[in-house]
C-alpha positions as MATLAB code, in Angstrom:
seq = 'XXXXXXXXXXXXXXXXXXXXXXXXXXXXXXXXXXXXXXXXXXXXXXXXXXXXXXXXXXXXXXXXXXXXXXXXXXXXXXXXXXXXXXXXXXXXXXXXXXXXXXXXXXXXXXXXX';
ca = [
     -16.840   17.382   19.307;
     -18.449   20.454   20.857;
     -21.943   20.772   20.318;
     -22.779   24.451   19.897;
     -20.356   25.219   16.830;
     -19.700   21.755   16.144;
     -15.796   21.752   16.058;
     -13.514   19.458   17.222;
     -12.059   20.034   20.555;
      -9.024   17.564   20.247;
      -6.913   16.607   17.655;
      -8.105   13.423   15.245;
      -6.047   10.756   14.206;
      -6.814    9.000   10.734;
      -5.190    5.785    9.571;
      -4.975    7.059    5.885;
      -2.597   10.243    7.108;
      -0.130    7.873    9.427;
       0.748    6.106    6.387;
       1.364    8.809    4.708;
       4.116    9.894    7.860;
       5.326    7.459    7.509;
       6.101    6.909    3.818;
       7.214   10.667    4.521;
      10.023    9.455    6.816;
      11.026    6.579    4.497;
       9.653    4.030    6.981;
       7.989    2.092    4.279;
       7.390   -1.259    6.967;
       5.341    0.925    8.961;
       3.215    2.408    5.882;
       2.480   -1.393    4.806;
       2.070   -2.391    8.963;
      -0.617    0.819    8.789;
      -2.056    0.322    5.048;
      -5.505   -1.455    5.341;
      -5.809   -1.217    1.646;
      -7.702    1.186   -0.407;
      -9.523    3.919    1.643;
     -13.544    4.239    1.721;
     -13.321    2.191   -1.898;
     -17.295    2.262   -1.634;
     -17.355    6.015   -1.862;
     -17.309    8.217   -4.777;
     -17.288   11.404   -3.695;
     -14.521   13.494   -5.188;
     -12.369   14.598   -2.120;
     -12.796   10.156   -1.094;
     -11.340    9.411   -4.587;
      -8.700   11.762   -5.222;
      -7.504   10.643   -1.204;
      -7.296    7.236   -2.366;
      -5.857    7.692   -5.135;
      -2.960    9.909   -3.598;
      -2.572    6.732   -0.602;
      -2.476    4.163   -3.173;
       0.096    5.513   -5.566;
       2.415    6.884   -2.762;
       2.194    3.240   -1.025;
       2.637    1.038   -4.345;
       5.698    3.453   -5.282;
       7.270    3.271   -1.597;
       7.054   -0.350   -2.485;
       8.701   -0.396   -5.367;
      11.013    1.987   -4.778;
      12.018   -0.323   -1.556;
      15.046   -2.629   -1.717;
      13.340   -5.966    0.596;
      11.334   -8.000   -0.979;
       9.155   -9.232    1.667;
       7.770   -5.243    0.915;
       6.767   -6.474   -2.921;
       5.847   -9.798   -1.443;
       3.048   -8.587    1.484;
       1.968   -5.768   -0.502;
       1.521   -8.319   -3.874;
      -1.300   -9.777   -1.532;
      -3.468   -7.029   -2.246;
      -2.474   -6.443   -5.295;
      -2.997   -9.400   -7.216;
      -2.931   -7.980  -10.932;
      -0.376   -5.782  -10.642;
       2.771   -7.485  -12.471;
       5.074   -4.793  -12.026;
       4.907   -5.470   -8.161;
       5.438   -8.908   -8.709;
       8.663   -8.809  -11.008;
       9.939   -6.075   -8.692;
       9.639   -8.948   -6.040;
      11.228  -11.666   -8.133;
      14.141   -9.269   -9.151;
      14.754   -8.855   -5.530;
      14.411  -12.384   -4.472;
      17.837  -14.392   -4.510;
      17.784  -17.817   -6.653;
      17.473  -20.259   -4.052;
      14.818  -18.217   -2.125;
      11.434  -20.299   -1.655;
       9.403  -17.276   -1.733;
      10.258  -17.173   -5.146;
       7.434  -19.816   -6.522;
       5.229  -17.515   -4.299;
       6.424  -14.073   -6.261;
       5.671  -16.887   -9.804;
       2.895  -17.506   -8.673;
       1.287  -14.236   -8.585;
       3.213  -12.996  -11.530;
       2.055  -15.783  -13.822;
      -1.590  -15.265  -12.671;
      -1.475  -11.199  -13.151;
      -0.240  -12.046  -17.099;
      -3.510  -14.263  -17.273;
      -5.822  -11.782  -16.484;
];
């Protein structure tokens, strides 16, 4: 950062924008490798919100737009209540896959709450 004018003098990487790259190439392992979870979710100023708003929704649909489960499954973790994520993982999950009482699991407790 230069002091007199204050402007950055080289170009500034942020976490939140590589996920969106790569959710904009389709590489939806590398947006959920990247994804920390939701950004600044302490802050409430406008430009903050409407940011994490945009990540989250673009992440969760990546997710379940995505044909491998083990997407549904690792993002479920931080999504406990959301059922729709869950189901999508079931639905994707073969019969005599174990990580099906896992996908359950999380379903059954999202319809509790």
């Amino acid at each position: 950062m230069s002091t007199r004018r204050y402007a950055l003098t080289a170009p500034v990487s942020c976490d939140a924008r590589e996920v969106l790259h790569a959710l904009e190439r389709g590489d939806t392992e590398t947006a959920l490798g990247l994804y920390g979870g939701p950004l600044l979710p302490g802050s409430e100023a406008p430009g903050i919100e409407e940011w994490r708003e945009h990540l989250e929704v673009a992440v969760r649909e990546a997710v379940l737009a995505s044909p491998r489960p083990e997407h549904a499954l690792r993002y479920g973790r931080r999504a406990p209540y959301d059922e729709e994520v869950h189901a999508h993982a079931l639905r994707l999950l073969g019969p005599g896959d174990t990580r099906r009482a896992l996908a359950m699991g999380r379903l059954a407790a999202a319809l509790r709450y």
